[in-house]
C-alpha positions as CSV (number, residue, x, y, z in Angstrom):
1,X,20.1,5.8,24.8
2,X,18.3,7.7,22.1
3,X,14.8,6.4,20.9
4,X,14.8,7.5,17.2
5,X,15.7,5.3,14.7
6,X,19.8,5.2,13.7
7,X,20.5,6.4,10.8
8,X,23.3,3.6,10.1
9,X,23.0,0.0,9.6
10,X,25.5,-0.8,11.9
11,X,22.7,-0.3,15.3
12,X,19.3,-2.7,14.6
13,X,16.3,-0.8,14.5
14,X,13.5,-2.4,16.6
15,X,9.5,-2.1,16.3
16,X,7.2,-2.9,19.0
17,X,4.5,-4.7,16.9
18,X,1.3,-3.6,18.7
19,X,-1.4,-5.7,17.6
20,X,-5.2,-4.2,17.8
21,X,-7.9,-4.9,20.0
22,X,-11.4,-3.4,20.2
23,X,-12.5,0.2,20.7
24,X,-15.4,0.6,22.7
25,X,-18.5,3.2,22.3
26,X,-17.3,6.9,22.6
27,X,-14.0,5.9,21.2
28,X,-12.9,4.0,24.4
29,X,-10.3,1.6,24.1
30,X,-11.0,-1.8,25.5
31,X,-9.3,-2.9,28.0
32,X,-6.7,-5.0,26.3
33,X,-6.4,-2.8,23.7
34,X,-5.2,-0.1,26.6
35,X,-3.0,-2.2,28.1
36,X,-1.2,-3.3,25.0
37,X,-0.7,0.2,23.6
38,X,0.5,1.3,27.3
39,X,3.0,-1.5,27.2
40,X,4.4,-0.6,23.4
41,X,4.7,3.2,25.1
42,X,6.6,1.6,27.7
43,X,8.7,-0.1,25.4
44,X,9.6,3.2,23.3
45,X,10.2,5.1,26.7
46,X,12.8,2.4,28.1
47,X,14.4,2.8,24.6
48,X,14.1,-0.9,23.8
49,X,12.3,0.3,20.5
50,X,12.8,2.8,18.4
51,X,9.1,2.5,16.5
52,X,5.7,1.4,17.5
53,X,3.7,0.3,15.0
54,X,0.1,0.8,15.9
55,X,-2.2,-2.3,14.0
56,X,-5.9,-2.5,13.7
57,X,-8.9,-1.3,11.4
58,X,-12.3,0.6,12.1
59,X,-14.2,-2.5,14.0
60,X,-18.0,-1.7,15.2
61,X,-17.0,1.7,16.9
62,X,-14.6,4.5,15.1
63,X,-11.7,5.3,15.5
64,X,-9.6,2.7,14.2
65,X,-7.4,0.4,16.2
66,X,-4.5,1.4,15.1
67,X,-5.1,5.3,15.7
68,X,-6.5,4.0,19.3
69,X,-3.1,2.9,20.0
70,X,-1.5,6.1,18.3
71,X,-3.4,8.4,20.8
72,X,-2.4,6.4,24.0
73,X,1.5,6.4,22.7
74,X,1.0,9.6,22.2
75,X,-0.2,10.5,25.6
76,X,1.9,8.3,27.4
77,X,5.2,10.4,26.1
78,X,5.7,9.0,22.4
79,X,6.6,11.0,19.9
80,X,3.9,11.1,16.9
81,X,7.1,10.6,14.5
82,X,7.7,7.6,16.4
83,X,4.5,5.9,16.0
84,X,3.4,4.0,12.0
85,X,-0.4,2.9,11.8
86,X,-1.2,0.2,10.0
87,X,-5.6,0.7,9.9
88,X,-6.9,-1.6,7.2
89,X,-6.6,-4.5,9.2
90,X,-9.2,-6.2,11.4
91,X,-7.7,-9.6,12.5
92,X,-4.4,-10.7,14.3
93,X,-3.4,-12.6,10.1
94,X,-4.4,-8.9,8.9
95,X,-2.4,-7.3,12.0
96,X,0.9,-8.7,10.9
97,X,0.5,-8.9,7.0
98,X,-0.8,-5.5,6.7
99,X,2.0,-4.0,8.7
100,X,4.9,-6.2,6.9
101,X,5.2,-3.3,4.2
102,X,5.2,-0.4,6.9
103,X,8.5,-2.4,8.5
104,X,10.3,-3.2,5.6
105,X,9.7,0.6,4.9
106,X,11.4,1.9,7.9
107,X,14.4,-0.1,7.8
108,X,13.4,-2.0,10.7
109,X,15.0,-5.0,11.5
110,X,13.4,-6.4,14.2
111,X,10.2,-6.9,15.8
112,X,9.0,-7.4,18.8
113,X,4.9,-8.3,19.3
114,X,3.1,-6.5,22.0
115,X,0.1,-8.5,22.6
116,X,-1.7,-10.5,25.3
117,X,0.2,-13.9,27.3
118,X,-2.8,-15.3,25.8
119,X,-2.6,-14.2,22.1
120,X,0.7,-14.3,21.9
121,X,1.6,-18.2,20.9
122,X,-1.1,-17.7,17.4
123,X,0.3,-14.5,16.9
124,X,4.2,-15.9,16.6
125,X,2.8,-18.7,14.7
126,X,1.2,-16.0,12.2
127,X,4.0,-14.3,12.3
128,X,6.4,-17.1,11.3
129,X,4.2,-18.4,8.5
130,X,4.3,-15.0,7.0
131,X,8.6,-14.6,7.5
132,X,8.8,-12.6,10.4
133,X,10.9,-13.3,12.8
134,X,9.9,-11.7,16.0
135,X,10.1,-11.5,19.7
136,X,6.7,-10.8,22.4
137,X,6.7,-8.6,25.3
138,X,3.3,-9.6,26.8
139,X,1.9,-6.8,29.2
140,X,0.8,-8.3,32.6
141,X,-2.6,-8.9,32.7
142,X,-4.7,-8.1,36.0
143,X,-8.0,-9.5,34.5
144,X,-10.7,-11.8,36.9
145,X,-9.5,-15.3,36.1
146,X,-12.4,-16.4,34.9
147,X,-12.1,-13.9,32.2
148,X,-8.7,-14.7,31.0
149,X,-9.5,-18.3,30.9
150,X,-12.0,-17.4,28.8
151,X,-9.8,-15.7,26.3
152,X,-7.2,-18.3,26.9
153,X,-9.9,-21.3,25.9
154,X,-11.1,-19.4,22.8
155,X,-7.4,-19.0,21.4
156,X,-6.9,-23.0,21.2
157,X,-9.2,-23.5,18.0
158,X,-7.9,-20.1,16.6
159,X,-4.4,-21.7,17.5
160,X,-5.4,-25.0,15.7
161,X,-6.9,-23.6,12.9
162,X,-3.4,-21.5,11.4
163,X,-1.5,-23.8,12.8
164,X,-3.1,-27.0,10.6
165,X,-5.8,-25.4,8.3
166,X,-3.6,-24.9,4.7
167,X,-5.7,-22.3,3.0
168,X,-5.3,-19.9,6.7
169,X,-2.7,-18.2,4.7
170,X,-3.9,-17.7,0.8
């Protein structure tokens, strides 16, 4: 199976949706944001996707998010023509709004989200609420439990709040 995008209409062209994560000091990726970009480069290799779409702005350490992701893809076998950055963006509403114009762009029709077990219920309620219709491919997560309760636990009022709070989307 090739990877690069068909040039017909009549084969779908898929994007893994990568959403960003933090960079650490001495442009280190975080350890979720590693795991995520791995996982989109995984994607791309198996030839489920033909894109990955790298998300994510500058947050407290350079480089961006999205260019973070682009430099793992890269070195896990990805080609760089294979790989969009959207790098304005610096939360998961921002992730998936910001890169709507980047998809609709390359043709693609459809997405699948790369993110977190955790993330991954606000981010295909974010995703909805702005029109996309999406899949997840979760990367497994070997975290210490207590840690990943932690980030489970502070995703129910994030959850909560686009889920019920009307002005979460303009």
């Amino acid at each position: 199976m090739t990877n690069s995008p068909p040039s017909g209409k009549d084969i779908p062209t898929t994007a893994a949706l990568v959403l960003g994560a933090a960079v650490l000091p001495g442009a280190r990726p975080s350890i979720a944001l590693e795991r995520r970009a791995r996982h989109g480069a995984a994607l791309w290799l198996e030839g489920r996707v033909q894109v990955v779409i790298g998300c994510g702005g500058v947050g407290r350490h350079p480089p961006s998010e999205a260019e973070m992701i682009a430099q793992i893809c890269g070195a896990e076998g990805v080609p760089k023509d294979a790989i969009l950055n959207e790098s304005r963006s610096t939360n998961t509403l921002q992730n998936i709004a910001f890169a709507l114009p980047l998809i609709a762009q390359a043709g693609i029709d459809e997405v699948v989200l790369v993110t977190d077990g955790y993330h991954a219920p606000r981010a295909r309620l974010i995703a909805r609420r702005l029109g996309l219709s999406t899949r997840s491919a979760s990367p497994t997560v070997n975290d210490a439990r207590w840690r990943h309760l932690r980030w489970r636990l502070r995703e129910v009022p994030a959850w909560l709040y686009y889920r019920f709070w009307p002005g979460a989307f303009g």
